[in-house]
C-alpha distance (Angstrom), angle and dihedral (degrees) to the residues before:
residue distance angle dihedral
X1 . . .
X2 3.94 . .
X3 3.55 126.0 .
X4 3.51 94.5 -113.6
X5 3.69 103.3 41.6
X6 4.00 83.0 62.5
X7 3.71 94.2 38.4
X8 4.10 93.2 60.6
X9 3.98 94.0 39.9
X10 3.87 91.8 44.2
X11 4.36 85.9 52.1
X12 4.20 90.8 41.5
X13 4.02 90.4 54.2
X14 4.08 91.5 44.5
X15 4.22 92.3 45.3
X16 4.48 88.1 47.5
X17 3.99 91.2 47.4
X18 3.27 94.6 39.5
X19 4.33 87.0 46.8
X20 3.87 86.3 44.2
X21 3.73 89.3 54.7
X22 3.50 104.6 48.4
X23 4.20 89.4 41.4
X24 4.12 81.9 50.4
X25 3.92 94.4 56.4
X26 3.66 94.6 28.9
X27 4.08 78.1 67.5
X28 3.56 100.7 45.8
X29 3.89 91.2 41.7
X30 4.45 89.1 56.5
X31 4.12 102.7 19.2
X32 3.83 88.4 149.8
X33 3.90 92.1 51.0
X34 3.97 109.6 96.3
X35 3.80 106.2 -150.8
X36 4.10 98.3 -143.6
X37 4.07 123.8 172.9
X38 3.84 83.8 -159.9
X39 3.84 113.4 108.4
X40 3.65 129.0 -153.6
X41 4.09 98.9 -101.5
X42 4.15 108.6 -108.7
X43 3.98 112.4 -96.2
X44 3.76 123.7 -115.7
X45 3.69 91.2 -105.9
X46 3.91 89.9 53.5
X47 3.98 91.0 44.9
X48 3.63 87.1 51.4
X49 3.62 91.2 58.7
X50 3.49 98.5 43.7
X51 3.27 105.3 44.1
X52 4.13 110.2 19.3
X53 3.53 107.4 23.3
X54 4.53 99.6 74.2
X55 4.34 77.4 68.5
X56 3.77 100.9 21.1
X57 3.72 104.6 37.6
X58 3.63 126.2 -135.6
X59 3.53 92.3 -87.2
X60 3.82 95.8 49.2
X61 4.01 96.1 -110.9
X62 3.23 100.3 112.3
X63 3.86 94.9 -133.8
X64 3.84 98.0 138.7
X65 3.72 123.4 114.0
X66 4.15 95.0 -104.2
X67 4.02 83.1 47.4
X68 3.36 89.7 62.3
X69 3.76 99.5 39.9
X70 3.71 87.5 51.4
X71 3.60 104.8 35.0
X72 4.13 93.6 -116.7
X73 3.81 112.9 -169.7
X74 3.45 120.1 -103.3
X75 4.24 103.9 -124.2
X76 4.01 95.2 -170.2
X77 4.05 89.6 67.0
X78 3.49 114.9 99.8
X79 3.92 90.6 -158.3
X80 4.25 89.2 58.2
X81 4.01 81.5 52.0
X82 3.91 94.9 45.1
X83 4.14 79.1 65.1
X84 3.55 106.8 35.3
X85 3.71 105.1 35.2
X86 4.02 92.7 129.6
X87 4.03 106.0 108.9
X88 4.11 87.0 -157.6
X89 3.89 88.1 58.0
X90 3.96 87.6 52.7
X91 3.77 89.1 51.1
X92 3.51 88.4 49.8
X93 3.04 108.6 51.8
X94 4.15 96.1 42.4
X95 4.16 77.8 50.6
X96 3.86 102.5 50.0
X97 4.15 97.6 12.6
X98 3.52 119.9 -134.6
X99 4.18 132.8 -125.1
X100 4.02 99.8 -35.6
X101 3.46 96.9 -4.1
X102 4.11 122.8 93.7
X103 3.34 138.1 -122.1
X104 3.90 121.2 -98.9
X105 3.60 94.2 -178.0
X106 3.81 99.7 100.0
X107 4.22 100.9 27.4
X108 4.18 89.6 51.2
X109 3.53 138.7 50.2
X110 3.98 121.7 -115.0
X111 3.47 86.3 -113.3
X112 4.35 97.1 56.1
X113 3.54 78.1 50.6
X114 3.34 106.3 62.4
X115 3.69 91.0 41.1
X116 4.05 94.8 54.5
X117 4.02 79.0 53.4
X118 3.46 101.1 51.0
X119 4.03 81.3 34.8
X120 3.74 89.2 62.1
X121 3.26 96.0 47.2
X122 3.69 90.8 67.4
X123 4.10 84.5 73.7
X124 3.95 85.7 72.0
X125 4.11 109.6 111.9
C-alpha cells in the first residue's frame, strides 16, 4: 500500500475516535440534558411582529411606511371594529389574505392563525 492511501485512513480513524470520545463524555458530562431539534412554536405576540407588524405596526395602527403604501387597517379604531367584529373573518383573511395583504394559509399553522386573530383583537379599545 501507498504512503498516502495509509496516511488519509490512519488521520480518518484518529478524527472518528477522537469524535466518539468527546460525544461519549459530552454524554456523561449532561445525562439529564435531552438534546431535542423541536422548538417551542413562536407566540402570537412574536408572530405579530414578524409577520404583521412592517404593515400593521406594533401597536396595531397601521402607521408604518408599508401601511401606508398598502392601505393597512388601523386595529386601535373602534369604527374599523364596528365593521369587522367577526373573529372567523380575521382568521380568514390572515388564512387566504385579502387585496395587498398575503396569504398565511400555507407558511402558518391553523393554530398561529387563530392566535394572530384573537392576537389582533387585543388592538380593540
Amino acid at each position: 500500500m501507498r504512503l498516502l492511501p495509509k496516511f488519509v485512513l490512519v488521520t480518518i480513524a484518529i478524527f472518528l475516535t477522537a469524535n466518539a470520545l468527546t460525544w461519549n463524555q459530552a454524554a456523561r458530562t449532561h445525562p439529564n440534558e435531552v438534546v431535542s431539534s423541536a422548538v417551542a412554536p413562536p407566540s402570537a405576540e412574536t408572530l405579530f411582529k414578524q409577520k404583521c407588524s412592517k404593515c400593521h405596526g406594533a401597536d396595531g395602527s397601521g402607521d408604518t411606511s408599508m401601511g401606508r403604501i398598502f392601505n393597512a387597517p388601523d386595529f386601535t379604531d373602534g369604527g374599523w371594529w364596528a365593521k369587522h367584529s367577526n373573529s372567523a373573518e380575521l382568521v380568514s383573511v390572515i388564512t387566504k389574505g385579502k387585496k395587498n395583504m398575503p396569504a398565511f394559509g400555507k407558511k402558518l399553522t391553523k393554530a398561529q392563525i387563530a392566535s394572530l386573530a384573537a392576537y389582533v383583537q387585543r388592538f380593540k379599545h
